[in-house]
Backbone as a printed PyTorch tensor [residue, N CA C, xyz], in Angstrom:
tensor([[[-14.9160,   3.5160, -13.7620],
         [-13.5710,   3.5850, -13.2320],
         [-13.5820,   4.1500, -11.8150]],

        [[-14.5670,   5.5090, -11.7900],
         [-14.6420,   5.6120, -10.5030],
         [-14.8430,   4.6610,  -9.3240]],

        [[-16.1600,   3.9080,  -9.5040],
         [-16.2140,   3.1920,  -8.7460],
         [-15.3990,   1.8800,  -8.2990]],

        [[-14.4770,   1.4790,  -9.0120],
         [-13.6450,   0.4630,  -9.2180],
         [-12.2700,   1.1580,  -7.9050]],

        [[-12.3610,   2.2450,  -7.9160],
         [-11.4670,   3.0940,  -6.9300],
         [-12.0560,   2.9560,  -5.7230]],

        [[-13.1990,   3.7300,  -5.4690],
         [-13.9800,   3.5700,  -4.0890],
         [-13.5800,   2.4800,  -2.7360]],

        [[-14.0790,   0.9820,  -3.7260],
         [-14.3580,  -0.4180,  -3.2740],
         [-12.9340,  -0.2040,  -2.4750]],

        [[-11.6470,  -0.5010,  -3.4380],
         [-10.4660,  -0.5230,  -1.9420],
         [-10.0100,   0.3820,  -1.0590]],

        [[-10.4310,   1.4030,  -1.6220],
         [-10.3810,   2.6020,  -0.5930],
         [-11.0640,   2.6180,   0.7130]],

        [[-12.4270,   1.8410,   0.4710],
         [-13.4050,   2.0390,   1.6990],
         [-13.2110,   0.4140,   2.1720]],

        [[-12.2430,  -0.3730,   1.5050],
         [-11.7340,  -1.5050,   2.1980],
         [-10.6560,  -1.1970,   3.1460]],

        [[ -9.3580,  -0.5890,   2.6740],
         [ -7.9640,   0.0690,   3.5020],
         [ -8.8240,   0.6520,   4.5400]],

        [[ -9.7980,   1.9170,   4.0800],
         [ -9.7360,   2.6060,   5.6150],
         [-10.6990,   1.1530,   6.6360]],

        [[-11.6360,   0.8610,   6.0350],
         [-11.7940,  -0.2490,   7.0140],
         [-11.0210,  -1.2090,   8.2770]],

        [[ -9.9190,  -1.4740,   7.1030],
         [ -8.8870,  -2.7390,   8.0130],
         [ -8.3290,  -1.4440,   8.7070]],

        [[ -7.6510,  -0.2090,   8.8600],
         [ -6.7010,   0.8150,   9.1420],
         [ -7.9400,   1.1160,  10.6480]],

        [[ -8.9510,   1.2970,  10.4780],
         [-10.0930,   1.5140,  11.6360],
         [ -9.9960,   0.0310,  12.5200]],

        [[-10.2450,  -1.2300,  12.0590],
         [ -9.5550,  -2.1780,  13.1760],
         [ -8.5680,  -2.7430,  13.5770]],

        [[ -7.4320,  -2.1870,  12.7090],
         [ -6.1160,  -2.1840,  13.3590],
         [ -5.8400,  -0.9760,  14.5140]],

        [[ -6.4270,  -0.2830,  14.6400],
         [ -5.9070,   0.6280,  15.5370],
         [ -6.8850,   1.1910,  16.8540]],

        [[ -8.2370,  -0.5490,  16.5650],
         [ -8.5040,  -0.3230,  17.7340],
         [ -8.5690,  -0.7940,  18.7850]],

        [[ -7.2720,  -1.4460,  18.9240],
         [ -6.5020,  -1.8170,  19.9850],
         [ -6.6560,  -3.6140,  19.9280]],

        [[ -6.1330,  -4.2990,  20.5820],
         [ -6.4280,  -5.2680,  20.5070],
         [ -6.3280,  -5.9300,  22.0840]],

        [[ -6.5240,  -7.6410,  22.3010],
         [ -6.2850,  -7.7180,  23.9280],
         [ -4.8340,  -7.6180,  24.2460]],

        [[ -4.0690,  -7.4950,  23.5840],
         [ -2.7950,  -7.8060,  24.0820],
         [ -2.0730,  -7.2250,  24.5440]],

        [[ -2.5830,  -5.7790,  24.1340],
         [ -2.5250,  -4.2940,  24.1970],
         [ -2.7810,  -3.3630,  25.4560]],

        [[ -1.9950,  -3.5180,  26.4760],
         [ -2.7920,  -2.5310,  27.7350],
         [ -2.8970,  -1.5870,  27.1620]],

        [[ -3.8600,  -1.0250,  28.2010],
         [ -4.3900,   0.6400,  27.8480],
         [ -3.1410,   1.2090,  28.4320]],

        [[ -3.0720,   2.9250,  27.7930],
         [ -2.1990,   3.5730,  28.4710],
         [ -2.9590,   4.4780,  29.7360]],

        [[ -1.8980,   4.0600,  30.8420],
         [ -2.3370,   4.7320,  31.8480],
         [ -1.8230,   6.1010,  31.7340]],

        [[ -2.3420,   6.7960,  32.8490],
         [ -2.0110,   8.1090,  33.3840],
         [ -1.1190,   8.0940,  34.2340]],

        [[  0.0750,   8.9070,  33.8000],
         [  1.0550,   8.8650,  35.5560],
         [  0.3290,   9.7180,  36.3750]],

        [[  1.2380,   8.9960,  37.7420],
         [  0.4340,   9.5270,  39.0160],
         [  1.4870,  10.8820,  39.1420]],

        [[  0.6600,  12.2960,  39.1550],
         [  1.0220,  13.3660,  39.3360],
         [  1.1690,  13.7480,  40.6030]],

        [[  0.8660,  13.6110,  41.3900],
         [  0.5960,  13.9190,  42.7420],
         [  0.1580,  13.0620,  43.8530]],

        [[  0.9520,  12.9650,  45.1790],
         [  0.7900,  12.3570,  46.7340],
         [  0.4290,  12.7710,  47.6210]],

        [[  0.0980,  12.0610,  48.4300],
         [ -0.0740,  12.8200,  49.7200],
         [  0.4220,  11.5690,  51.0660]],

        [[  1.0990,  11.5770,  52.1290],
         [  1.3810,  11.2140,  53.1520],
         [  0.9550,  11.6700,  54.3580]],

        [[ -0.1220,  11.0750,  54.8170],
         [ -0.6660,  11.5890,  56.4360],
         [  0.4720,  11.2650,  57.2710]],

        [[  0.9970,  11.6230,  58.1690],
         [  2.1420,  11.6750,  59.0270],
         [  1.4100,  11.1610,  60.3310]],

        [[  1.5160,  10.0960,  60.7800],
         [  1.1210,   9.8550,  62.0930],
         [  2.4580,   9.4410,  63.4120]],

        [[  2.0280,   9.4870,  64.6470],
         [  3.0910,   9.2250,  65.5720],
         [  2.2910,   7.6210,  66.2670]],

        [[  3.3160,   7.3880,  67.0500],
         [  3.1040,   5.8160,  67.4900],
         [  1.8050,   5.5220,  67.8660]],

        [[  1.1530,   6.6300,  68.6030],
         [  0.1850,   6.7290,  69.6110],
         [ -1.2220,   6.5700,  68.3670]],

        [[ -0.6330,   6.8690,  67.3520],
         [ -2.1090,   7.3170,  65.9280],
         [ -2.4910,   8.9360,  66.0100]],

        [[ -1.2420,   9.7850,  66.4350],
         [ -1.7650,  11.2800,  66.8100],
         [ -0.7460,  11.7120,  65.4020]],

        [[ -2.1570,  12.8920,  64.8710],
         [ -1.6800,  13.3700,  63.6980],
         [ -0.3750,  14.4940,  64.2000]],

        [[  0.6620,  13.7830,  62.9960],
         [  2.0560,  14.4960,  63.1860],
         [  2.1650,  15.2980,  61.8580]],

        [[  1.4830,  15.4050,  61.3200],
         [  1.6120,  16.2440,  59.8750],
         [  1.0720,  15.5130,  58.5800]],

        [[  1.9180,  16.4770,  57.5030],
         [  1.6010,  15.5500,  56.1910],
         [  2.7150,  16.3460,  55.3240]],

        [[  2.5450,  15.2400,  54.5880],
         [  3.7490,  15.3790,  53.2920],
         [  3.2250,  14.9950,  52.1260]],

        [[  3.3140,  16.4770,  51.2050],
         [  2.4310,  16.2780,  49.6820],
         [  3.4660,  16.0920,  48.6180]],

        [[  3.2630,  15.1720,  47.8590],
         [  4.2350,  15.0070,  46.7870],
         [  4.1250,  15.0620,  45.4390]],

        [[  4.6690,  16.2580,  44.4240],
         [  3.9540,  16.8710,  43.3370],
         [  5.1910,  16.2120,  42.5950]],

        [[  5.0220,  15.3580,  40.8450],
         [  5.8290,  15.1550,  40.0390],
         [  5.8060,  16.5580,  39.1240]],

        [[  6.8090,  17.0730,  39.3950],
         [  7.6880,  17.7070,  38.1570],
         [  8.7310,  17.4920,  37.3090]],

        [[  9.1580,  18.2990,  36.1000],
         [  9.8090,  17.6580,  35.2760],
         [ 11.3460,  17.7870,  35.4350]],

        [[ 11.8500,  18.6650,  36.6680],
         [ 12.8580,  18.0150,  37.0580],
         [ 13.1500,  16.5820,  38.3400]],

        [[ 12.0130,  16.5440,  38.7810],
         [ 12.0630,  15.0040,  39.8600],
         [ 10.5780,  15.1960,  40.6490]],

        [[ 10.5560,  15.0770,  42.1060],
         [  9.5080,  15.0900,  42.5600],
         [  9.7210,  15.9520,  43.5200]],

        [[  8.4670,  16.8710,  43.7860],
         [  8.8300,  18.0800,  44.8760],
         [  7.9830,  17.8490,  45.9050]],

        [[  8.6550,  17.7720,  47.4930],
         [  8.1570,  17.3720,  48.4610],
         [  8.2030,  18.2380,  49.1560]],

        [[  6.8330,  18.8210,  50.1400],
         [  6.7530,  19.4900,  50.7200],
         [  6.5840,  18.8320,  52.5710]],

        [[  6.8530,  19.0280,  53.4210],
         [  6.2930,  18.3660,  54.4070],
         [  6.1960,  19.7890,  55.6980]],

        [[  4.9040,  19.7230,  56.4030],
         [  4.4730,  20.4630,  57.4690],
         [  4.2300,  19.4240,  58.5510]],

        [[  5.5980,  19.6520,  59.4210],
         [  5.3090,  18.3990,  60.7110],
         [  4.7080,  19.5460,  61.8440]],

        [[  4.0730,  18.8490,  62.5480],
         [  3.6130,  19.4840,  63.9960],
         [  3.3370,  18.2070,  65.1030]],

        [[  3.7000,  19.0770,  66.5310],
         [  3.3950,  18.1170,  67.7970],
         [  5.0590,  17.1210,  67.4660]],

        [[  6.0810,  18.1830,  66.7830],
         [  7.2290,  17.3340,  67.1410],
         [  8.1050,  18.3490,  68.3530]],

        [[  8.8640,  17.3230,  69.1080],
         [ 10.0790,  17.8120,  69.9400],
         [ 10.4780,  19.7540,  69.3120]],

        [[ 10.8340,  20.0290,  69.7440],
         [ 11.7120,  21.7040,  69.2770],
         [ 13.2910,  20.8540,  68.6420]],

        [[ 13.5300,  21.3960,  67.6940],
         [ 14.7970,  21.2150,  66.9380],
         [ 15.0060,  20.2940,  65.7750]],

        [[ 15.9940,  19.4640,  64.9840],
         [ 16.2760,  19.1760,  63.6640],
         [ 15.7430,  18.0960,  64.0960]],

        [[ 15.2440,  17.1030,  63.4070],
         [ 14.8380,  15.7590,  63.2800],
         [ 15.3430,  15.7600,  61.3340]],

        [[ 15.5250,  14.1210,  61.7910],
         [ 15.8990,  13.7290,  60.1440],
         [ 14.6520,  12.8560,  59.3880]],

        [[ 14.7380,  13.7420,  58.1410],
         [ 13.8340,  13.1480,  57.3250],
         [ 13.8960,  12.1920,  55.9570]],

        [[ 13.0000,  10.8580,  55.9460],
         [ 13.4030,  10.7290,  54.8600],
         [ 12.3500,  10.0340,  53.8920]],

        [[ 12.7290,   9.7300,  53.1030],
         [ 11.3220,   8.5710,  52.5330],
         [ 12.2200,   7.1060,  52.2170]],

        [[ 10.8710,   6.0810,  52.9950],
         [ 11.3580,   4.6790,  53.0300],
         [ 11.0950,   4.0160,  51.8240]],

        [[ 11.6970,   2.7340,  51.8520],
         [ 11.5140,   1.8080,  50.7550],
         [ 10.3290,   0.9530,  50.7110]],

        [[  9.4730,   1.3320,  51.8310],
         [  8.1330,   0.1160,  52.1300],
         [  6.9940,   1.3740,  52.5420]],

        [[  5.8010,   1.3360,  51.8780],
         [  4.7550,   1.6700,  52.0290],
         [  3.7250,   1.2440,  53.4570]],

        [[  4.4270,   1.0890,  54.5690],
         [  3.6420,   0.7300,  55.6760],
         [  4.3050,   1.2270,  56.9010]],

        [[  3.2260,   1.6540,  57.5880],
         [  3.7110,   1.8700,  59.1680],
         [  3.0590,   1.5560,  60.4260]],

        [[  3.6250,   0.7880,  60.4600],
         [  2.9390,  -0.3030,  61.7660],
         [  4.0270,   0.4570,  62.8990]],

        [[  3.0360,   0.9090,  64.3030],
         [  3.3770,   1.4250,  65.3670],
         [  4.1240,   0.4530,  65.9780]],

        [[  4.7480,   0.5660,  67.0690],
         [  4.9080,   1.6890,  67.5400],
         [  6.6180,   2.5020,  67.2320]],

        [[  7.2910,   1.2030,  66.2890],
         [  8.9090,   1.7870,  65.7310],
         [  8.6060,   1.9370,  64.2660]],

        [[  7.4880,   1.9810,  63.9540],
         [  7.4150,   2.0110,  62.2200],
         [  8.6250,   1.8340,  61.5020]],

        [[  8.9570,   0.2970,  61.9310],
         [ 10.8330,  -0.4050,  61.1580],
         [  9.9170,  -1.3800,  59.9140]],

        [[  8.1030,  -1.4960,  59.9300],
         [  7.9940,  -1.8350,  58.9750],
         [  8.0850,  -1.0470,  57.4220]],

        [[  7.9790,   0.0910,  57.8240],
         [  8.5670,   1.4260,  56.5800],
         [  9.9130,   1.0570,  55.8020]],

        [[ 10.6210,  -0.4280,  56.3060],
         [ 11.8110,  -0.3240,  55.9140],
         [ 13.1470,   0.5660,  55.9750]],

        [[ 14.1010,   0.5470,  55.0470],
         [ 15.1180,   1.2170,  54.9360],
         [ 14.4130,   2.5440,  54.0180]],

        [[ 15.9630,   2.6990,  53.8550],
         [ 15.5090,   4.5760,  53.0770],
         [ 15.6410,   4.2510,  51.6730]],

        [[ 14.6160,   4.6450,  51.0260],
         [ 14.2340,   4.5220,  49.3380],
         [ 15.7670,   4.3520,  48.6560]],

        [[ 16.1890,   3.6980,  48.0690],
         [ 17.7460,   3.6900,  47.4830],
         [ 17.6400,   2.6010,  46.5450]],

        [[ 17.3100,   3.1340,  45.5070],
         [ 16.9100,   1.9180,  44.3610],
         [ 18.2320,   1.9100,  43.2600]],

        [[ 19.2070,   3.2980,  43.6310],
         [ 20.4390,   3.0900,  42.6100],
         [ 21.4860,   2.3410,  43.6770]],

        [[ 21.4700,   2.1770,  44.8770],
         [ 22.5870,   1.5710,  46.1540],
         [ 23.3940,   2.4800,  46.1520]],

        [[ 22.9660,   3.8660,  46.7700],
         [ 24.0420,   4.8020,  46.9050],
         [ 24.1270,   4.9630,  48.3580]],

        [[ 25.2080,   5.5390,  48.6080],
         [ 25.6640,   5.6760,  50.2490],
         [ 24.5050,   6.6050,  51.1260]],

        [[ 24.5350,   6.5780,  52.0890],
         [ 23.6120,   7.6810,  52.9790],
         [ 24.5050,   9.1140,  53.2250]],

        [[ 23.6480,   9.6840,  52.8160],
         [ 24.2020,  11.5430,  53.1740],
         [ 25.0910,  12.0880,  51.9740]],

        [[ 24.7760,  13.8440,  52.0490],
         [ 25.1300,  14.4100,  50.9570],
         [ 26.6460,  14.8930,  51.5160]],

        [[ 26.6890,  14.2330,  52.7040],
         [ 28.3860,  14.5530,  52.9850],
         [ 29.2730,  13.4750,  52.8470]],

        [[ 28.8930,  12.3550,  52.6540],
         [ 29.3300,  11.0670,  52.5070],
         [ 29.9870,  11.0180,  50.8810]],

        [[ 31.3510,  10.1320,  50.5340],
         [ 31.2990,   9.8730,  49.3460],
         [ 30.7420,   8.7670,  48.8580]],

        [[ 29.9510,   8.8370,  48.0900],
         [ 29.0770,   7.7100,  46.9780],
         [ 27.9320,   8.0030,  47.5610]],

        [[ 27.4730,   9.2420,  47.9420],
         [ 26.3410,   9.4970,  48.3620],
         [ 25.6620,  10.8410,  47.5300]],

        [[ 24.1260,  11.2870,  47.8620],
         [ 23.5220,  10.7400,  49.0160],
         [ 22.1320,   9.5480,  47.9050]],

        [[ 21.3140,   9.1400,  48.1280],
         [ 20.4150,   8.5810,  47.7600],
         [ 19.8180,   9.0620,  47.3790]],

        [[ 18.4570,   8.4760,  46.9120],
         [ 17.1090,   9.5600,  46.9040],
         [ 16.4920,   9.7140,  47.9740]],

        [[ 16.4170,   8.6960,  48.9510],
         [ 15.7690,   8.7590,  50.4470],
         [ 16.2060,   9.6760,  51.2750]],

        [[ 16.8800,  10.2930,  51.1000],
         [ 18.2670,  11.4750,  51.8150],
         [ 17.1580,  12.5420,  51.4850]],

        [[ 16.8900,  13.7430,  52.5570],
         [ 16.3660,  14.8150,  52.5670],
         [ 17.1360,  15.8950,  53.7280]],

        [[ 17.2080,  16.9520,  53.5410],
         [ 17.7120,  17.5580,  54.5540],
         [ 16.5390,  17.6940,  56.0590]],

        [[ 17.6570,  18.2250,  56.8640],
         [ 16.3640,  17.9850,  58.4980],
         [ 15.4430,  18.7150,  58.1800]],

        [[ 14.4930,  18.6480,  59.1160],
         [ 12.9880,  19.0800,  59.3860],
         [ 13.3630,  19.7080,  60.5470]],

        [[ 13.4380,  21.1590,  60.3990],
         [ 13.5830,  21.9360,  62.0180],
         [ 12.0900,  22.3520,  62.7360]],

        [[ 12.0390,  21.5220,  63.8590],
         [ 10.4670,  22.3180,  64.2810],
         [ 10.8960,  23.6230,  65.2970]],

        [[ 10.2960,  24.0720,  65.5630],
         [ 10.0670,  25.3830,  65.8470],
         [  9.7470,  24.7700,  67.6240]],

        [[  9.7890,  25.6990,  68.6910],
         [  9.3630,  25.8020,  69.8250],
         [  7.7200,  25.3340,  70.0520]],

        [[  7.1810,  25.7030,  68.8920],
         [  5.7080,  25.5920,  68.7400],
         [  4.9610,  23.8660,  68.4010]],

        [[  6.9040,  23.3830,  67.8240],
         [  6.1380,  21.9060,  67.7290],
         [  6.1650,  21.3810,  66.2100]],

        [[  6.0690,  22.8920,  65.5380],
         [  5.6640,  23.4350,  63.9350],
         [  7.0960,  22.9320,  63.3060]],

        [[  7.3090,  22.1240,  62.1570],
         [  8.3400,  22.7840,  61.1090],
         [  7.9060,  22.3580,  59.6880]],

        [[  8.5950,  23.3200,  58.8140],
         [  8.3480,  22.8710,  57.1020],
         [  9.2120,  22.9630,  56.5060]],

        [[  9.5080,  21.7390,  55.2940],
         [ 10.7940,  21.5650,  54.4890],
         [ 10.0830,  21.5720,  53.2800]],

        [[ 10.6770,  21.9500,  51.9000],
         [ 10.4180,  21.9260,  50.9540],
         [ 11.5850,  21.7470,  49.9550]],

        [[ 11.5270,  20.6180,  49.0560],
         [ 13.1940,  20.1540,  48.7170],
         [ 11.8720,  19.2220,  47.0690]],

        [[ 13.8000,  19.1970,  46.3830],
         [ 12.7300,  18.4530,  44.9570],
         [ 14.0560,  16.9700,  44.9470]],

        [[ 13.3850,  15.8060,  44.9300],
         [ 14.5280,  15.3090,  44.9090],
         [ 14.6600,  15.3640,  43.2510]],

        [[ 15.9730,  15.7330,  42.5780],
         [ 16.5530,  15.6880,  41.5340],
         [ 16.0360,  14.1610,  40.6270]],

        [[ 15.9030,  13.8670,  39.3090],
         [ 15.8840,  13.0430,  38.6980],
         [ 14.9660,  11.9320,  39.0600]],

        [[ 13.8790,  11.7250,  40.2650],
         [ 13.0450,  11.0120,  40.4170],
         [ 11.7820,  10.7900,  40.0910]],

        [[ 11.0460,  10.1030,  40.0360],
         [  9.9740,   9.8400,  39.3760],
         [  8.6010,   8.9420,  40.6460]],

        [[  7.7630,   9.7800,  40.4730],
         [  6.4600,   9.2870,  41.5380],
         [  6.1790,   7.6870,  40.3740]],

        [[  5.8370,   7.8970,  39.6890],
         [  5.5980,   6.9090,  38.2690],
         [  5.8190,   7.0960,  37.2880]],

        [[  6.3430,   5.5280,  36.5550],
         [  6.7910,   5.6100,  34.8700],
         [  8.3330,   5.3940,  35.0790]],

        [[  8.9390,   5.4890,  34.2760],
         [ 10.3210,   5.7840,  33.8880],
         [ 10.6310,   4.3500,  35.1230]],

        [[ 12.5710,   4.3560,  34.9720],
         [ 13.3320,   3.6550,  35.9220],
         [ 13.3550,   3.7700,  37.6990]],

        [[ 13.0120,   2.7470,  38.2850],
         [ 12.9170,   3.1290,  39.4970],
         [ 11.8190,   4.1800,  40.2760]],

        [[ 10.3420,   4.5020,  40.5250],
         [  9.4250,   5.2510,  40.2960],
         [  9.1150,   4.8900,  41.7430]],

        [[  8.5750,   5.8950,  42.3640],
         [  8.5460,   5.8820,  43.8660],
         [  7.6250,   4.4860,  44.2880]],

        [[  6.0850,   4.7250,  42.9550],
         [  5.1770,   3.7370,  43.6250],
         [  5.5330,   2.8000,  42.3720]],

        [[  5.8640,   1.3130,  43.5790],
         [  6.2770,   0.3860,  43.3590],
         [  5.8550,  -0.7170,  43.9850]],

        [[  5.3880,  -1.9620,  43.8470],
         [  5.1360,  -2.8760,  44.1420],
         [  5.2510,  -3.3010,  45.7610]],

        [[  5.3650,  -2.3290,  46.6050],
         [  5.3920,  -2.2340,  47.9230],
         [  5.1430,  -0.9720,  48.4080]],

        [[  5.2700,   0.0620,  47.7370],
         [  5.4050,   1.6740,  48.2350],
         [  5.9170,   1.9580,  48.5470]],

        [[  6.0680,   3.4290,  49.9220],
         [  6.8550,   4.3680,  50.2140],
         [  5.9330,   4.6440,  51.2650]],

        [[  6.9650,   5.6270,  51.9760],
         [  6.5980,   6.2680,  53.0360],
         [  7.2920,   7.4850,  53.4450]],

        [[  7.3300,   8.3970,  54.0920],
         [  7.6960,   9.3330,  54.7200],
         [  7.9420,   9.1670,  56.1790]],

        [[  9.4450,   8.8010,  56.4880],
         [  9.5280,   9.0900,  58.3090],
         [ 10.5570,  10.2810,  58.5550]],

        [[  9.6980,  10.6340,  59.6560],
         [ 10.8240,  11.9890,  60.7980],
         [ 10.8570,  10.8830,  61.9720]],

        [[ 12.1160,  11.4750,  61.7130],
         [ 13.1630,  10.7610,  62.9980],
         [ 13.5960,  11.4620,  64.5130]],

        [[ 13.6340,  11.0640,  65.1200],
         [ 13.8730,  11.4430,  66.8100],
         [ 15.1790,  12.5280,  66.7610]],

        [[ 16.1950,  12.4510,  65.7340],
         [ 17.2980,  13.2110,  65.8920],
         [ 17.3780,  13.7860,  64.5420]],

        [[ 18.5930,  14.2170,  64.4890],
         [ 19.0870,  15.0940,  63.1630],
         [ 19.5330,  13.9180,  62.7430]],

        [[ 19.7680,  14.1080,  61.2050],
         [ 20.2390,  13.2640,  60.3960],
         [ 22.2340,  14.0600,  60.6360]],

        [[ 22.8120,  13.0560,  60.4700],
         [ 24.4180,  14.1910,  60.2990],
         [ 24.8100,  14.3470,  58.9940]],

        [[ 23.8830,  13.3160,  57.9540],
         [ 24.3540,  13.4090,  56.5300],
         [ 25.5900,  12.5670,  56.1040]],

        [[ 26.0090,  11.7970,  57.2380],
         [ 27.3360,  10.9890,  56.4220],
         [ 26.8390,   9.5900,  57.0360]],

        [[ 26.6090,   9.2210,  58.1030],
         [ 26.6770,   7.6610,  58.5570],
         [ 25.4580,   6.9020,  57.6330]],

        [[ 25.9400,   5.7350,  57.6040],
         [ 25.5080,   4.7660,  56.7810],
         [ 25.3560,   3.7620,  57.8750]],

        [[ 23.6950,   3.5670,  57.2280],
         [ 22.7330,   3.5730,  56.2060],
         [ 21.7030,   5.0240,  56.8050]],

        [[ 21.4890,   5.3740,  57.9460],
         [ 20.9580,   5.9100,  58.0310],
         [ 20.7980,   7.3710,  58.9300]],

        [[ 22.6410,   7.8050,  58.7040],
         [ 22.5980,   9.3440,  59.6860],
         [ 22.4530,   9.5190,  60.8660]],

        [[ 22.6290,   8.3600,  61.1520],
         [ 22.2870,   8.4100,  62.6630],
         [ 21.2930,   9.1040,  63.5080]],

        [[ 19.8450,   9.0460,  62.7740],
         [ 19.2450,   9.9690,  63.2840],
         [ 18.0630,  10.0000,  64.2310]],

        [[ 18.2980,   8.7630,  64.3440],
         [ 17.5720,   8.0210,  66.2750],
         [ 16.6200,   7.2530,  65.7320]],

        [[ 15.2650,   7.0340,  66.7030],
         [ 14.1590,   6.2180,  66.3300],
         [ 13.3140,   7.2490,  65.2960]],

        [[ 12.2610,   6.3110,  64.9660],
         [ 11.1700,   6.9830,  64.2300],
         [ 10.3010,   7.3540,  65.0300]],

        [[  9.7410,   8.5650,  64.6740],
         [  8.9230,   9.2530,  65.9020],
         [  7.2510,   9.6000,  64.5810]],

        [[  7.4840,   9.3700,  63.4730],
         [  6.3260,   9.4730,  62.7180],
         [  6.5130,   9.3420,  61.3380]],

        [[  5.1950,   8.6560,  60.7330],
         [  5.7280,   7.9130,  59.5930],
         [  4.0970,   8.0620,  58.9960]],

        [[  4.5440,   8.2960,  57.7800],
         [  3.2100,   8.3390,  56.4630],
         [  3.1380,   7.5650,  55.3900]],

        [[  2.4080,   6.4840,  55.1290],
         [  2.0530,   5.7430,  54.0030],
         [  1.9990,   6.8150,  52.7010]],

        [[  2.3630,   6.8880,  51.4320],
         [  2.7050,   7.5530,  50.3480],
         [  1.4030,   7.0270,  49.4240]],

        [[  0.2200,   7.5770,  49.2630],
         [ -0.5220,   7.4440,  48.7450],
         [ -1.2030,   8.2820,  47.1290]],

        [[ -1.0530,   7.8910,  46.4370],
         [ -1.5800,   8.3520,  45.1740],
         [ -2.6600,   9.4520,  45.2420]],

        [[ -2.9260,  11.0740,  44.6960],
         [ -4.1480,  11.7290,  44.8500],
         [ -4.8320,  11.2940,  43.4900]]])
């Protein structure tokens, strides 16, 4: 009797061992991407900083250290296109806005996710912002930074004012970083 037990037992776990080991149809599960980094360059190819981008579990927290900019606010933001071709880096696209919300946190139906407050440099050239955008995602979930074209990081020639649409009016691009996976 015992053995009459065994036989389907060591049949079930059999089939239960190649059912679950995966099959082709089946992607593997990836790893989300935890962490970015953006080299910041200016038209010329002269390093203008960098911008590191850490997923946490309330959105994504961006840090950016610009240098060798003008003294005062420049506006910052992250684009909808992963490229920056000199010398107006307008191939960076528009500003990341994957729900179509207005530009600026003073605006109504605003602000986006591409919306960051200014980047003040210092006399020295120096400035650093550190901001989380709320509810976003580097990867996974709805709408995820890296996407089938990428992202980027540009500082802009002026202050952002936070209300004009599409983009704050905040002059040319003076430096721009491809958004790269660590």
């Amino acid at each position: 009797m015992r053995h009459l037990m065994i036989a389907p037992l060591a049949a079930a776990g059999l089939l239960a061992a190649c059912a679950s080991s995966g099959s082709a149809d089946t992607a593997p599960e990836v790893p989300a991407t935890t962490s970015a980094t953006a080299n910041l360059v200016g038209p010329d190819g002269t390093a203008m900083g960098i911008a590191t981008l850490t997923q946490m579990s309330d959105g994504i927290r961006l840090v950016v250290d610009g240098r060798g900019l003008p003294a005062g606010p420049h506006g910052l933001h992250v684009h909808q296109t992963g490229k920056c071709e000199a010398p107006g880096f307008t191939t960076a696209g528009g500003h990341w806005n994957p729900t179509n919300m207005v530009h600026g946190k003073d605006a109504a139906g605003g602000p986006h996710w591409g919306d960051l407050p200014n980047l003040i440099a210092g006399t020295d050239g120096a400035g650093r912002l550190e901001v989380t955008l709320p509810g976003t995602r580097l990867a996974g979930g709805d709408h995820p930074l890296f996407d089938a074209d990428g992202a980027a990081v540009v500082i802009h020639a002026g202050p952002d004012d936070y209300k004009t649409d599409p983009s704050g009016n905040s002059g040319g691009r003076i430096a721009c970083g491809v958004v790269m996976p660590n």
